[in-house]
C-alpha positions in Angstrom: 0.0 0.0 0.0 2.9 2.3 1.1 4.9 1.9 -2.6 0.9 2.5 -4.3 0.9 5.6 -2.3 4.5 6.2 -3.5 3.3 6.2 -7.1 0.7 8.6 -6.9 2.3 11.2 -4.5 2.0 14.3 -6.2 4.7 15.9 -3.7 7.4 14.3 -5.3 9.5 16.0 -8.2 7.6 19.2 -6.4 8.5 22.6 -7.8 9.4 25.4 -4.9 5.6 27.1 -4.1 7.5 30.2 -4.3 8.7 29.7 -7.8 5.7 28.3 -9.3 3.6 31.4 -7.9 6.1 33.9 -9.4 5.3 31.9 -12.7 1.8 31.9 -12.2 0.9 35.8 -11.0 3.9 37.2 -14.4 1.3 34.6 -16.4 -1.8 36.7 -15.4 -1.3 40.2 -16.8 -2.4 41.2 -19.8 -0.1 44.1 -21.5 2.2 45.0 -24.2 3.3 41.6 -26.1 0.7 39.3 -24.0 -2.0 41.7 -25.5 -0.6 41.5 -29.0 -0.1 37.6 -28.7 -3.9 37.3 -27.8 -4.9 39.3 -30.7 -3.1 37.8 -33.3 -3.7 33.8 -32.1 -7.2 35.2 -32.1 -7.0 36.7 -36.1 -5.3 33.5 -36.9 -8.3 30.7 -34.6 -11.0 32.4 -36.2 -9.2 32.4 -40.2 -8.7 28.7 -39.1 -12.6 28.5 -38.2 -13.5 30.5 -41.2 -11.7 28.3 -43.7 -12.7 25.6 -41.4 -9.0 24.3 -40.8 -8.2 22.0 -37.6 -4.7 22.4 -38.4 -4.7 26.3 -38.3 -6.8 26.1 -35.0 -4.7 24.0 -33.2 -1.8 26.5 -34.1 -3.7 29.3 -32.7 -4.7 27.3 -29.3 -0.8 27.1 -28.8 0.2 30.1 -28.8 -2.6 31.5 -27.2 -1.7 32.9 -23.6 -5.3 32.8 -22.2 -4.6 30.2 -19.7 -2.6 32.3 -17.5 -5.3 34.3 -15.5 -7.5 31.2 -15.1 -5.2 29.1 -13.6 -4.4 32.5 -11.6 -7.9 32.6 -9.8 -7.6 28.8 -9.2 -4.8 29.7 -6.9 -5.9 32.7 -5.8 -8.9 30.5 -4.3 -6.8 27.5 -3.0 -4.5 30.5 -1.1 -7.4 32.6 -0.2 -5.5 35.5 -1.7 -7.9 38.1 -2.4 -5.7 40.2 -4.4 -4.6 37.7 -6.8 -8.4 36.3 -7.6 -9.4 40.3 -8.3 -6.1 40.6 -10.9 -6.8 37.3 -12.3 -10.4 38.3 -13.0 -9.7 41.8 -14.1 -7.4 40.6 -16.8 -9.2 37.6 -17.8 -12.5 40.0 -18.6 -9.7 42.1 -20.4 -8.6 38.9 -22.3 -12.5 37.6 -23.2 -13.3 41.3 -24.5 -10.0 42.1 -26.5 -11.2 38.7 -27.8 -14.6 38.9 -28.6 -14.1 42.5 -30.5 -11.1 41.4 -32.2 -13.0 38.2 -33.9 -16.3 40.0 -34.3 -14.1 42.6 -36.5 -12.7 39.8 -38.1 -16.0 37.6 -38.9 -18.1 41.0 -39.8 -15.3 42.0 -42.5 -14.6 38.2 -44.0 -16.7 37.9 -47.1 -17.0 34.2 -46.2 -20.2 34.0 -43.5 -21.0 30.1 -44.1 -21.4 27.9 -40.8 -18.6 26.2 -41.4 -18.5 22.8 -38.9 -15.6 23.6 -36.9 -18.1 26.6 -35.9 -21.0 24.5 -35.2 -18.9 22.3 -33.0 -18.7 25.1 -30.4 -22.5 26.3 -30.2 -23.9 23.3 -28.2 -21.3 22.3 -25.2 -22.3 19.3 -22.9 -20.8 17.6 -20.1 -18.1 16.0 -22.3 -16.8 19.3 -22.6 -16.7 19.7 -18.9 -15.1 16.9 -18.1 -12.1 18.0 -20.8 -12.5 21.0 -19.2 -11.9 19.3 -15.7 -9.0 17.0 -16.6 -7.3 18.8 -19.3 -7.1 21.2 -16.3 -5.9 19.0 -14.0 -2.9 18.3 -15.9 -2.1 21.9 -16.8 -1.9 22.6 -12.9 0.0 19.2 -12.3 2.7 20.4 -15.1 2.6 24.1 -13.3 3.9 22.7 -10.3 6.5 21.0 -11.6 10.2 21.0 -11.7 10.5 19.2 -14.8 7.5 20.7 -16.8 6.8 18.4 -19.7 5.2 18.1 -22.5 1.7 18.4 -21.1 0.8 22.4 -21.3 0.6 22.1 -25.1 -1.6 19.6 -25.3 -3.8 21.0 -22.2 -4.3 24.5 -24.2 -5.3 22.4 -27.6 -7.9 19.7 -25.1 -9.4 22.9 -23.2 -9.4 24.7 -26.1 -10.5 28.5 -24.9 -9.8 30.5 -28.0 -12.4 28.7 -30.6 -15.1 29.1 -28.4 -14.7 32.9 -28.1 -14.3 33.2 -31.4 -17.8 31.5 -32.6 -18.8 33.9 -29.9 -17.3 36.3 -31.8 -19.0 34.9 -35.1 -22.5 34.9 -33.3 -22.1 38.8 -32.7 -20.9 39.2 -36.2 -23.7 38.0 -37.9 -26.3 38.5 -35.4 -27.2 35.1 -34.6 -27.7 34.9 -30.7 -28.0 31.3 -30.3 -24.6 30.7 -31.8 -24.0 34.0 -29.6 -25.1 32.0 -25.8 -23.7 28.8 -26.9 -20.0 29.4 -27.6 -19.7 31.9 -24.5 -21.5 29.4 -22.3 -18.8 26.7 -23.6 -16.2 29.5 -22.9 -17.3 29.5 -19.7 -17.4 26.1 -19.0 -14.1 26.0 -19.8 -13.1 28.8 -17.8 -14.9 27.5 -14.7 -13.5 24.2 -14.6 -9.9 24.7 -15.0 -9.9 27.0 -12.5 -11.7 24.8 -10.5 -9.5 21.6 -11.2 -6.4 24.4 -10.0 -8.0 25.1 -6.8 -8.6 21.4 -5.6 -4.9 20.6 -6.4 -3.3 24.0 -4.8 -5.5 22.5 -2.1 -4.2 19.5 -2.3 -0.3 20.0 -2.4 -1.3 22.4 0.4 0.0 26.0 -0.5 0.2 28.6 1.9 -3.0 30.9 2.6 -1.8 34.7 2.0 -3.9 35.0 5.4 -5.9 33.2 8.1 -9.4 32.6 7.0 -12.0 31.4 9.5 -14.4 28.5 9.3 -17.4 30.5 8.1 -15.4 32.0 5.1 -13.9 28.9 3.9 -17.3 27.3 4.3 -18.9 30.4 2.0 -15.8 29.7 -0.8 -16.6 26.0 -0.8 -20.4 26.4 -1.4 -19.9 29.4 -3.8 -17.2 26.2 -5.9 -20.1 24.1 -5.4 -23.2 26.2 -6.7 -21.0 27.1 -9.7 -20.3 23.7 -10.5 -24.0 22.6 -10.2 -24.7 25.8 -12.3 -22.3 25.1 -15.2 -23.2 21.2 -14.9 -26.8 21.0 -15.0 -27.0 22.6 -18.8 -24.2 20.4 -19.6 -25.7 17.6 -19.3 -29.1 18.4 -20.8 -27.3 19.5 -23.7 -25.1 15.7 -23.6 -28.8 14.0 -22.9 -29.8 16.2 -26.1 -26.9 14.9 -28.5 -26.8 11.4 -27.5 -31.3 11.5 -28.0 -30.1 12.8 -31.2 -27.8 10.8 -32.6 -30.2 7.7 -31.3 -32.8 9.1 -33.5 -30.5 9.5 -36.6 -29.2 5.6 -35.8 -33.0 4.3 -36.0 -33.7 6.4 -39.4 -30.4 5.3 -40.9 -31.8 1.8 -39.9 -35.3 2.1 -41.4 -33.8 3.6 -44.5 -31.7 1.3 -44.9 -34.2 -1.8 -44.2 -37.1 -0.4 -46.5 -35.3 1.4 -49.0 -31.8 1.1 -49.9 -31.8 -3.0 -49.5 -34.6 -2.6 -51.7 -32.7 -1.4 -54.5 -34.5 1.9 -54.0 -31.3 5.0 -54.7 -31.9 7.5 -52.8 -30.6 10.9 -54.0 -31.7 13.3 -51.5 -32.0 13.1 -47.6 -33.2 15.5 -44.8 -34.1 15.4 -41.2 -35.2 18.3 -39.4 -36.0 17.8 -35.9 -36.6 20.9 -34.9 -40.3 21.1 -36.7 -43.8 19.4 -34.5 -43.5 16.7 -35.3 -40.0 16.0 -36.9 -39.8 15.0 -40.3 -37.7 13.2 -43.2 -37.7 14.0 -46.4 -36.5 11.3 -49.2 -36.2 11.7 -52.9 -35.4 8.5 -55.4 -33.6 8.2 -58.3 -36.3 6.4 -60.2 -39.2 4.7 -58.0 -42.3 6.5 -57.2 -44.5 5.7 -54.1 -48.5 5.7 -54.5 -50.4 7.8 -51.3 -50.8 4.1 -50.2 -47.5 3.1 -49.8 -46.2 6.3 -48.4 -49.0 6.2 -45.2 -47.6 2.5 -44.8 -43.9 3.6 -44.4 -45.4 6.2 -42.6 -47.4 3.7 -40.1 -43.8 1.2 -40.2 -42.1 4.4 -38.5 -43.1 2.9 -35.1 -42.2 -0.6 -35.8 -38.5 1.3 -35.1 -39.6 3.4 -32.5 -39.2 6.5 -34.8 -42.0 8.3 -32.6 -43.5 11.7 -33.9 -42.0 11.7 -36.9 -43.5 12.5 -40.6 -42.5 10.8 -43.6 -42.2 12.7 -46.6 -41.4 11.6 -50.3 -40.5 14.0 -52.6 -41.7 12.7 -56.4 -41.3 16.3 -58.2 -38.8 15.3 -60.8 -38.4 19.1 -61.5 -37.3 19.6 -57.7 -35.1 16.2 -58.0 -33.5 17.8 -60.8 -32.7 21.1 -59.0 -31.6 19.2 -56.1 -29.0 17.5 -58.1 -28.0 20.0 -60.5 -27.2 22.0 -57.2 -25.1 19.5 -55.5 -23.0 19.6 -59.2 -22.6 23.4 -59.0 -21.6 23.3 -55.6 -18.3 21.4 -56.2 -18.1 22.7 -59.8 -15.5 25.4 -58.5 -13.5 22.7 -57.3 -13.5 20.4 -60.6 -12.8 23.1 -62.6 -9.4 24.4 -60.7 -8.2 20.8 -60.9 -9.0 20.3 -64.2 -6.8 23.5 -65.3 -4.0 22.3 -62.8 -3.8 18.5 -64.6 -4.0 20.4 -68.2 -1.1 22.4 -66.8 0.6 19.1 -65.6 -0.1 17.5 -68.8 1.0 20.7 -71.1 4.2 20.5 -68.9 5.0 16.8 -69.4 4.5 17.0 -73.3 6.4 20.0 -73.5 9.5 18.1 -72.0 8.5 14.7 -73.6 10.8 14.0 -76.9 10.1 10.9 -79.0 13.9 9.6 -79.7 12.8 7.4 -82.6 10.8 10.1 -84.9 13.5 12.3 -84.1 16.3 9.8 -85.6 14.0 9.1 -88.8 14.2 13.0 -89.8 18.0 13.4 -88.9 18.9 9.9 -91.0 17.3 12.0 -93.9 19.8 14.9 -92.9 22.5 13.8 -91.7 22.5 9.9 -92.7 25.7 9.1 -90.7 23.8 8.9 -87.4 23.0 5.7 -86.2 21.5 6.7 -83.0 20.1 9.4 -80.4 18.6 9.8 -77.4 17.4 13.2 -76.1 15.6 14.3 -72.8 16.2 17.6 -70.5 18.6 17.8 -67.7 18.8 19.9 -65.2 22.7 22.1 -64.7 23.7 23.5 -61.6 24.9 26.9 -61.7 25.9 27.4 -57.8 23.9 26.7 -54.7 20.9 28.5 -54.9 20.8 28.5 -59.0 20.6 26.5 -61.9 18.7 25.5 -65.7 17.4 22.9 -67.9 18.4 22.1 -71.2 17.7 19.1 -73.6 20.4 17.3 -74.1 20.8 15.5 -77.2 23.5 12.3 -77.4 24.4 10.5 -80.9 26.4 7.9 -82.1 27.9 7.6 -85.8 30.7 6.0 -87.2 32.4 9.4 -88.5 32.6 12.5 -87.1 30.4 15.4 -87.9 32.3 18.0 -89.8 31.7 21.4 -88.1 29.3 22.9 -90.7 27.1 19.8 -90.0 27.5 20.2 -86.3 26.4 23.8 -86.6 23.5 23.0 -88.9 22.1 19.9 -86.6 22.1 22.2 -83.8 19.9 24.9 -85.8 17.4 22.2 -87.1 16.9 21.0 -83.6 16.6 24.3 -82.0 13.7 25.0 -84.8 12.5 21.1 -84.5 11.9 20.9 -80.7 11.3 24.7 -80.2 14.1 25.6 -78.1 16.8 28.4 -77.7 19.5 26.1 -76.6 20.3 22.6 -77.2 23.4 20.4 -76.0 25.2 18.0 -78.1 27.7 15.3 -77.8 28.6 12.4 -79.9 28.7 9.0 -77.8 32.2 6.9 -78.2 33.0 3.7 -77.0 30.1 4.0 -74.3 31.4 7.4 -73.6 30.1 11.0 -74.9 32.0 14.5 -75.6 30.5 17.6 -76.8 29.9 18.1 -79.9 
């Protein structure tokens, strides 16, 4: 039990308390560089979100300074230092609104305004997020306190992931959408919340100092004040979980009945929607060929139950005129994208031929010219001038059993120049498996 306990003891490979609160309170204040940091990681999370790239968010997450004055309050709490929770606070609000008016700029003046999904992703938090929220700040204090830090702070600002959230905030304001608006602040402040709670049970824990004597009743009011705020951050949480995992349940038992009545069928379906936001929800289906009689459609209707797809409305879309808009839309939506690699493989190809030589046509015409030639091969190769330049040129190899007299040399090297269309050919004559110019 004693070598268990051994394991887990977070007291050893301890940082000095003194140190690690020096780093923590120069962490807090936002001014000068820290202020121009936020700014720009947050220019560069919400391009990311715009052009909805994980890559380019992740980059902004890691060099965004936002965990500082959170992780400030949580031991500002744990130490019952007054002082520090009110700077940590004050600079944190600083932080959120240099944030949110620095992305709302940014959304309102991007000509791109689509819901991208990386946006979406941050307008409905539940209690997963919490928990990431919980943990991933766990760890970040864990490394704080360290004397060997690790590799864990990266990956705690990409799991807790603060910018993004303020940034769909940002992206709510920006296009006056208020849900959007509610949801991504309310994730921000999950996040917030928990990490900062997460830092006071472990400054708790590894038993800091209090700046000053606190009695009963005003450690007791701290603890129910954690307490309340957890219940208050947790309770929409996990509707919000109970509302995703409803939903994709639902979406599992249509995918099912689809399949089962339809698409097993032979029955291709070419357009799908759920909404399940309209009283009661419905699907809309639309097929590539079959049409459904009233009949049939109240049976599939009535079969709805037989998979416990309650409240729900089938409908079946048999328009061929809206079919055809449907898929002539889907086609101009990626059209953009066909054509730009269609002109990028003509390029390639273009390219290719331009530097492509067909040896055997080539020694045809010169045996007409110059009939001692018995053999060439041609192709481009690349000269290196110096380090940082250097050209291509075809270089053209042939093999005879006399030498080329100079005029002939001369005139071989203008008919190829005019032949192959190029300024400036090299030539060499191969001997005895060797080759010198020309």
């Amino acid at each position: 039990m004693y070598k268990i306990l051994q394991f887990t003891d977070l007291h050893s490979g301890e940082e000095d308390k003194q140190k690690v609160l020096e780093n923590v309170k120069s962490n807090i204040s936002f001014r000068g560089s820290n202020l121009w940091i936020l700014a720009c990681a947050i220019v560069v999370a919400s391009i990311g979100l715009n052009v909805n790239s994980t890559a380019v968010i992740i980059g902004a997450m890691l060099i965004s300074p936002l965990m500082g004055p959170i992780i400030g309050a949580g031991f500002g709490l744990g130490m019952y230092d007054s002082e520090l929770v009110k700077k940590a606070l004050k600079n944190l609000f600083i932080a959120t609104i240099v944030s949110l008016v620095v992305s709302t700029t940014y959304f309102y003046l991007s000509p791109f305004k689509e819901t991208q999904s990386e946006l979406l992703a941050r307008t409905s938090p539940n209690i997963y997020d919490l928990l990431i929220a919980f943990f991933g700040g766990l760890v970040g204090v864990i490394a704080i306190t360290r004397v060997e830090k690790g590799n864990p702070i990266p990956g705690v600002a990409i799991a807790t992931a603060l910018m993004p959230p303020l940034c769909t905030a940002g992206y709510g304001l920006a296009i006056g959408n208020l849900r959007f608006f509610l949801g991504a602040l309310f994730l921000y402040s999950i996040n917030c919340v928990f990490i900062c709670i997460s830092t006071f049970l472990i400054v708790k824990y590894l038993k800091y100092p209090a700046v000053k004597q606190v009695d009963a009743k005003r450690q007791k009011q701290i603890r129910y004040g954690i307490t309340t705020l957890t219940l208050v951050m947790m309770i929409p949480s996990v509707f919000f979980a109970y509302k995703l995992f409803d939903e994709k349940k639902y979406s599992q038992k249509v995918d099912l009945f689809i399949e089962n009545e339809f698409t097993s069928k032979g029955h291709t379906i070419v357009y799908k929607k759920i909404d399940l936001n309209s009283s009661p929800k419905n699907i809309e289906l639309a097929f590539l060929r079959h049409n459904f009689n009233p009949a049939e459609i109240k049976s599939f209707n009535k079969t709805l139950t037989d998979y416990q797809i309650d409240n729900t409305e089938l409908t079946i879309k048999q328009d061929t005129t809206d079919i055809k808009k449907y898929i002539l839309d889907q086609i101009n939506s990626g059209k953009s994208n066909l054509d730009s690699k269609d002109i990028t493989i003509n390029q390639l190809k273009k390219e290719i031929e331009s530097n492509k030589y067909n040896n055997q046509a080539l020694l045809d015409e010169m045996k007409i010219i110059f009939p001692e030639i018995e053999s060439v091969s041609i192709s481009n190769h690349n000269f290196a001038v110096s380090a940082d330049s250097s050209y291509v040129r075809p270089v053209l190899i042939y093999g005879s059993k006399t030498n080329l007299s100079d005029e002939s040399k001369l005139k071989l090297k203008l008919w190829l120049q005019k032949r192959l269309s190029k300024k400036e050919i090299e030539i060499y004559k191969q001997e005895n498996n060797k080759s010198k110019s020309a």
